[in-house]
LUMSE-364405 format. One line per 5 residues: number of its first residue (from 1); their letters; for each residue z, y negated, x of C-alpha. Coordinates in pm, whole numbers. Each point is the difference from the previous one (the first is absolute). Last residue first. Layout:
<sites>
NUM) a) Z:Y:X ~ ... .
</sites>
This chain:
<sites>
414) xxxxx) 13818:-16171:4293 ~ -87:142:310 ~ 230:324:131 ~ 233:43:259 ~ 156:346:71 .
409) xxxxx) 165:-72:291 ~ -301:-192:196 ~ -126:-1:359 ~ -354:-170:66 ~ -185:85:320 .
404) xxxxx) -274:-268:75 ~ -314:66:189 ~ -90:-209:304 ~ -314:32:229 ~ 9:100:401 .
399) xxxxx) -287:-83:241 ~ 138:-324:72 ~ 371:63:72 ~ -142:261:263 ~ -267:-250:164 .
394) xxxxx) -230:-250:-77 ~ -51:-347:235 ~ -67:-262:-242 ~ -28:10:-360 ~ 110:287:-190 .
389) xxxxx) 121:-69:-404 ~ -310:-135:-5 ~ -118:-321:117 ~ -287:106:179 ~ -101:30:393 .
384) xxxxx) 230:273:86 ~ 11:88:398 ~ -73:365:-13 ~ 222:342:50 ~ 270:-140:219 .
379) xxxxx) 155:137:276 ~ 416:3:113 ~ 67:-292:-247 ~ 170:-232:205 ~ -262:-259:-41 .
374) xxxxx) -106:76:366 ~ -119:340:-119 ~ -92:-132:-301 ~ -274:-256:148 ~ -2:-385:-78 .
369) xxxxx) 139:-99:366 ~ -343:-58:107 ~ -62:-334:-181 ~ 200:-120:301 ~ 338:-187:-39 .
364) xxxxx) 108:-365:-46 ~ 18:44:-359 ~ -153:272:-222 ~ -136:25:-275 ~ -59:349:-169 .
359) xxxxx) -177:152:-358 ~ -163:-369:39 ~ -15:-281:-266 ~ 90:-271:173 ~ 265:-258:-186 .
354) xxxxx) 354:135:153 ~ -92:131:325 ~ -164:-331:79 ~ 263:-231:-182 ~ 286:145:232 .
349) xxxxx) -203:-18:348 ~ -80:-382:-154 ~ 365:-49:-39 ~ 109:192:279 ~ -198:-257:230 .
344) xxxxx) 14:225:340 ~ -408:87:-98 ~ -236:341:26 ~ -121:80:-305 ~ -89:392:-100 .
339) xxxxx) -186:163:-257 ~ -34:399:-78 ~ -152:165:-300 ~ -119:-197:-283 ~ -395:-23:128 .
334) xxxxx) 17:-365:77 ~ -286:-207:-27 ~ 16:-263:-229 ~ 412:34:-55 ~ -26:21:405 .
329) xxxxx) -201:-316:6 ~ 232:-195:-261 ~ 346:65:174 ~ -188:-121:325 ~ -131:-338:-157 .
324) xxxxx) 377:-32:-215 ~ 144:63:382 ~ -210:-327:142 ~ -277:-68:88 ~ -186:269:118 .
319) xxxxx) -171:150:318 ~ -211:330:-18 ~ -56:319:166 ~ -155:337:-27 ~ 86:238:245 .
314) xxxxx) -211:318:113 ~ 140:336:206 ~ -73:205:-326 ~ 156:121:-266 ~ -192:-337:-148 .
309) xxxxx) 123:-2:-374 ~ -250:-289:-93 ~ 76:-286:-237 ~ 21:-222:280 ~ -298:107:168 .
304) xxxxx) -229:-27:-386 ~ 139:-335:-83 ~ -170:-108:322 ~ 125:-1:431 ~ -200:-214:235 .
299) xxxxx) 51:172:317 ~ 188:-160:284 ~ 103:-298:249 ~ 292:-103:-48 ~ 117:-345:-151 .
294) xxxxx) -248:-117:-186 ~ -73:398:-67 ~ 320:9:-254 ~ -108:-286:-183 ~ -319:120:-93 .
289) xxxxx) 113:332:-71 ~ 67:294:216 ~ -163:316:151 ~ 217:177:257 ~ -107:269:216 .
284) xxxxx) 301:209:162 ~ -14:159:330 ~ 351:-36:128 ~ -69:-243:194 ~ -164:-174:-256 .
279) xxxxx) 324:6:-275 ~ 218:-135:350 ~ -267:-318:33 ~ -49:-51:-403 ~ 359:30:-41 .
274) xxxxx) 59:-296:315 ~ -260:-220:-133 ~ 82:5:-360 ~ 361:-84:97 ~ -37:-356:92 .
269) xxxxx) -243:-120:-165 ~ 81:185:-362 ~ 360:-137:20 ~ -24:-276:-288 ~ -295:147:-138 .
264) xxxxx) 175:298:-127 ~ -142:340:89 ~ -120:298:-179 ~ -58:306:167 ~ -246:277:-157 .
259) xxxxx) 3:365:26 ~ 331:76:78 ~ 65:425:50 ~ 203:145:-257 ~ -294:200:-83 .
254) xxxxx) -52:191:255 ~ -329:-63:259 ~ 153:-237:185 ~ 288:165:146 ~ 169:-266:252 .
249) xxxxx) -237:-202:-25 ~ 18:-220:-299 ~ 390:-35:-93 ~ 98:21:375 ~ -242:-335:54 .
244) xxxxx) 160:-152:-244 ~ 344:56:69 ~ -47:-59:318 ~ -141:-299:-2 ~ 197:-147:-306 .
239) xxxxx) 368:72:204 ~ -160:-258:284 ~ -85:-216:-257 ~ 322:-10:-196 ~ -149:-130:-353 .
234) xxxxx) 127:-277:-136 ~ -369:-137:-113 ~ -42:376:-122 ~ -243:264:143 ~ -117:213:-265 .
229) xxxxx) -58:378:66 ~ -210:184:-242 ~ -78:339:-136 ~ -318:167:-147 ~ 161:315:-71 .
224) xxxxx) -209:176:-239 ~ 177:210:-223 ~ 214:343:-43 ~ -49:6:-393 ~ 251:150:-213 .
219) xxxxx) -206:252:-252 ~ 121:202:-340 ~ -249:255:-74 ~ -336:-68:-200 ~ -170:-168:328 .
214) xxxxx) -361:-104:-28 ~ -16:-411:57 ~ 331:6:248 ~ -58:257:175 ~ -392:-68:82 .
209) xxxxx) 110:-351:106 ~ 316:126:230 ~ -308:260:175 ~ -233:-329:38 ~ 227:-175:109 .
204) xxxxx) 89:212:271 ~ 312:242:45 ~ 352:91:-127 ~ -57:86:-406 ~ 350:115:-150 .
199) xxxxx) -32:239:-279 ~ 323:78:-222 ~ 97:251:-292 ~ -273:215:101 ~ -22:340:-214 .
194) xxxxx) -26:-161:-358 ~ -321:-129:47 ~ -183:69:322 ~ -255:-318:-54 ~ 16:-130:310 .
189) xxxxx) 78:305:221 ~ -346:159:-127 ~ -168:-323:0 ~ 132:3:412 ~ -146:361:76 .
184) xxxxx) -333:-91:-120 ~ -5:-231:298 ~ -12:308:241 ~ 267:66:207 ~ 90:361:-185 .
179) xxxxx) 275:129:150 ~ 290:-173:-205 ~ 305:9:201 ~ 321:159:-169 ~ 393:-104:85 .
174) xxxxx) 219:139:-234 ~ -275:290:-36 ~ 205:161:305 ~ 268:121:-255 ~ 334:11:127 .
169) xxxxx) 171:275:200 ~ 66:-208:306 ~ -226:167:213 ~ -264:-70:-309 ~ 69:-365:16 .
164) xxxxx) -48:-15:412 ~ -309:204:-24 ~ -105:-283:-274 ~ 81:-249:268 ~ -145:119:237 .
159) xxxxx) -330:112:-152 ~ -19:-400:-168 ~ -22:-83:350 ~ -314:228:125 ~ -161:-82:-305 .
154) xxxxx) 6:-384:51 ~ -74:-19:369 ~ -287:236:-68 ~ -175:-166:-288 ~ 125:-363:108 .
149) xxxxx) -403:-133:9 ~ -21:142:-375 ~ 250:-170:-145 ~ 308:62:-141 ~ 144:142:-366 .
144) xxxxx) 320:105:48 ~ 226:136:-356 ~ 355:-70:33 ~ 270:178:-154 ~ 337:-237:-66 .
139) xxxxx) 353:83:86 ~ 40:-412:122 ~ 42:194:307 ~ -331:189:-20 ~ -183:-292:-92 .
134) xxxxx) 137:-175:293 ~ -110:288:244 ~ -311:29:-147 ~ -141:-308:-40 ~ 87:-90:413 .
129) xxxxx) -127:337:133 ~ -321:-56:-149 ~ -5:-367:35 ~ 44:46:398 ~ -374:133:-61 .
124) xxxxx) -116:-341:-4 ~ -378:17:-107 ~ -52:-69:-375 ~ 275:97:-287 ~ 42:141:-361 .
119) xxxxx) 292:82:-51 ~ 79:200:-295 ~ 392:-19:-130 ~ 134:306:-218 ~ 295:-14:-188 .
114) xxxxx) 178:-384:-22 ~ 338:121:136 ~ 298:-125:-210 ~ 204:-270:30 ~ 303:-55:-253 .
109) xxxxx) 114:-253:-303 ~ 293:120:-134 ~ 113:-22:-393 ~ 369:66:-152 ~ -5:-35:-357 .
104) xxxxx) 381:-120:-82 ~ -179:-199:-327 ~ 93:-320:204 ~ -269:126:222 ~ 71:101:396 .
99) xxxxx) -107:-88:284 ~ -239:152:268 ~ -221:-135:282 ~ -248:72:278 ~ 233:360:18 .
94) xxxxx) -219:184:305 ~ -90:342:-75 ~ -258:-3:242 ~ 6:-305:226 ~ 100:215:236 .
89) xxxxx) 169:-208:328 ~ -226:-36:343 ~ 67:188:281 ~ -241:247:-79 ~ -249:-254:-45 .
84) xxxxx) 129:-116:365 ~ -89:349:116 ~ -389:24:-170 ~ -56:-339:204 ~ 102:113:324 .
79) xxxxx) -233:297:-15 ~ -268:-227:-131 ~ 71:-219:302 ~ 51:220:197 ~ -384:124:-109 .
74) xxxxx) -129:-355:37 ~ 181:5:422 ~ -196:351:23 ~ -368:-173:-86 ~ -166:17:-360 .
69) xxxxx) -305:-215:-63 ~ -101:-16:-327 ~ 87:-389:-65 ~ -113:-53:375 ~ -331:188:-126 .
64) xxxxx) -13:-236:-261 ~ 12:-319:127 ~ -225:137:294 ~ -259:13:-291 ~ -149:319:-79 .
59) xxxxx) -329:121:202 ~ -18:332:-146 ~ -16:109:341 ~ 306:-200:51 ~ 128:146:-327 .
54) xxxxx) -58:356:121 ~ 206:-14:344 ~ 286:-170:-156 ~ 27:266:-289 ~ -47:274:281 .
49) xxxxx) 277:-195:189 ~ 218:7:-270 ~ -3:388:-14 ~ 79:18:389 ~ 267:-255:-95 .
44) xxxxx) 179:206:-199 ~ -2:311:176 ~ 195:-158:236 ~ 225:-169:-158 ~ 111:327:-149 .
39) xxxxx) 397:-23:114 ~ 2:-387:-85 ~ -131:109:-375 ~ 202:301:-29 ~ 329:-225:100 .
34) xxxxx) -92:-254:-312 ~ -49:263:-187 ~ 310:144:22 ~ 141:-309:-60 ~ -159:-34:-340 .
29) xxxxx) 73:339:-101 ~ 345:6:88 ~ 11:-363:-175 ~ -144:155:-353 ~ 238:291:19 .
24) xxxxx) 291:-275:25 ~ -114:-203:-283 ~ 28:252:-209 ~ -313:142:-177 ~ 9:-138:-384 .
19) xxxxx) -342:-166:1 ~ -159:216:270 ~ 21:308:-223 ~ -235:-200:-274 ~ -238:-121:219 .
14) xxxxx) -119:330:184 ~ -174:53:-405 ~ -90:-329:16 ~ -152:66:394 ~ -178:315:-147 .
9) xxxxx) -201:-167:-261 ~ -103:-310:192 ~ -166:310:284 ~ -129:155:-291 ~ -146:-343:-144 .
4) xxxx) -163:-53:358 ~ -141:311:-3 ~ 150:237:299 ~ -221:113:262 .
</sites>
């Protein structure tokens, strides 16, 4: 078993021949694996379900083990995935800009691969596939770090697509898994100086907290998304049900998923009802506050429900004022990933998108839409939470930096 700062050692070294590969060895590789991962679908969910089978008896959440779950419909979908990133242009290389000085200095401003990116990642073995094939694009090497319950899943993916690499005459360590699941292995990745260039955290809060206080590498934080729907005075009721009941159960336990609804008082009557009937069906609890249960009959929700990430089939719910009330509860609340309002007034749609502070808003469409498949993007490698140069959805354009190539005729400062 490979140290973690040997495995970081041999993806930088794997690093630099990705960085100038063409983008047409990088697709062959890409679609290739995409048809190795169909052709072994098989063998890949025997692995999974030895993951599956030890987190039940490990008693993990269903949240979880749907998150770890693999079935053949998730590995099209990683198949399907890998061939839109081929799809996709190379942002490598890419001219951002370029002019030239009135000295006749001729200056380009270019992307260029970041290096190495570590992932560090709970559950959800589609990551696996999904970090690797964009960093590969983007000509990056990416260093996997997942958890324990994906053991199998994990290593039996990263085999295929390293196979896949070598068949292709490029180095496997373009795509490296650390073995060692053991915390220990995260400080390592956190303070691998000089051999990760870029650490994305996709898990818990308690992982994102240990990242953020310890890292000595550059970080973009995949974050909480404790996302709400609003339900405007102008909102199309009949469009509002099923919007918000697609944006909670659809897939509750990822975190585009709504976690609380807000509605305005002037339609709360009639529409709580109706939600609260379809959300019940459908086997959600809902906690709400005072106004809220006047009209339906639920849980009394606190501070601590709304400020709560759920992943879970639970709702919290309140009734405002006015849009300034539901503007306010989300700035209280929100985790700056994905808000949506509901409403035909374009004005207040217009005002809503413009004053919250989410990485998306959306209008008149589920919370569920905030995904970089659906974004266009082929995959994505984490939904950033920050205001970095990536927020949102990441993907190629993302995981690529600048530098600037400066062309001169014998110039000289004076």
């Amino acid at each position: 078993m490979r140290t973690v700062r040997e495995t970081c050692q041999a993806a930088k070294h794997a690093s630099r021949g990705m960085a100038t590969l063409p983008t047409a060895a990088k697709d062959a590789v890409l679609a290739a694996t995409a048809d190795a991962l169909e052709a072994r679908a098989a063998d890949l969910l025997d692995a999974n379900r030895r993951d599956v089978a030890a987190a039940r008896r490990a008693g993990l959440t269903d949240t979880l083990i749907d998150r770890l779950t693999l079935t053949e419909g998730r590995i099209r979908g990683m198949a399907g995935g890998l061939r839109q990133v081929v799809q996709l242009d190379d942002p490598v290389g890419e001219v951002v800009a370029g002019w030239t000085l009135p000295n006749g200095l001729e200056i380009r401003r270019v992307r260029v691969p970041l290096g190495v990116v570590a992932i560090v990642y709970e559950a959800r073995p589609n990551v696996t596939v999904d970090a690797a094939g964009l960093c590969l694009k983007s000509g990056n090497a990416c260093v996997l770090r997942g958890s324990s319950s994906a053991q199998h899943s994990n290593a039996a993916l990263t085999a295929i697509i390293r196979e896949q690499l070598a068949e292709h005459g490029l180095s496997a360590d373009a795509v490296c898994l650390v073995e060692d699941p053991s915390r220990d292995s995260v400080g390592e990745l956190l303070t691998a100086q000089g051999l990760v260039d870029l650490l994305i955290p996709r898990g818990g809060p308690a992982l994102v907290q240990r990242v953020i206080d310890d890292s000595r590498v550059p970080v973009v934080i995949d974050g909480a998304g404790n996302c709400h729907v609003y339900v405007d005075a102008a909102a199309d009721l009949a469009q509002a049900l099923d919007i918000a009941v697609n944006a909670k159960v659809s897939r509750p336990s990822v975190c585009n998923a709504a976690e609380t609804l807000l509605v305005h008082e002037a339609v709360a009557g009639e529409f709580l009802p109706k939600v609260a009937a379809e959300l019940r069906a459908a086997g959600v609890e809902l906690v709400g506050d005072e106004r809220a249960r006047e009209i339906v009959d639920m849980g009394q929700a606190t501070d601590d429900d709304f400020a709560t990430e759920f992943l879970d089939l639970k709702l919290a719910v309140a009734v405002v004022t006015d849009l300034d009330a539901a503007i306010a509860h989300i700035g209280r609340f929100g985790t700056l990933h994905t808000e949506a309002v509901v409403t035909q007034d374009r004005a207040a749609a217009r005002r809503f998108q413009r004053e919250v502070d989410a990485a998306v808003v959306v209008v008149n469409a589920s919370t569920r839409f905030t995904d970089g498949e659906q974004f266009g993007f082929g995959a994505e490698i984490g939904i950033s939470t920050q205001k970095t140069h990536a927020r949102g959805p990441m993907a190629l354009r993302e995981l690529t930096s600048v530098k600037y190539l400066v062309d001169g005729d014998g110039h000289i400062r004076r």
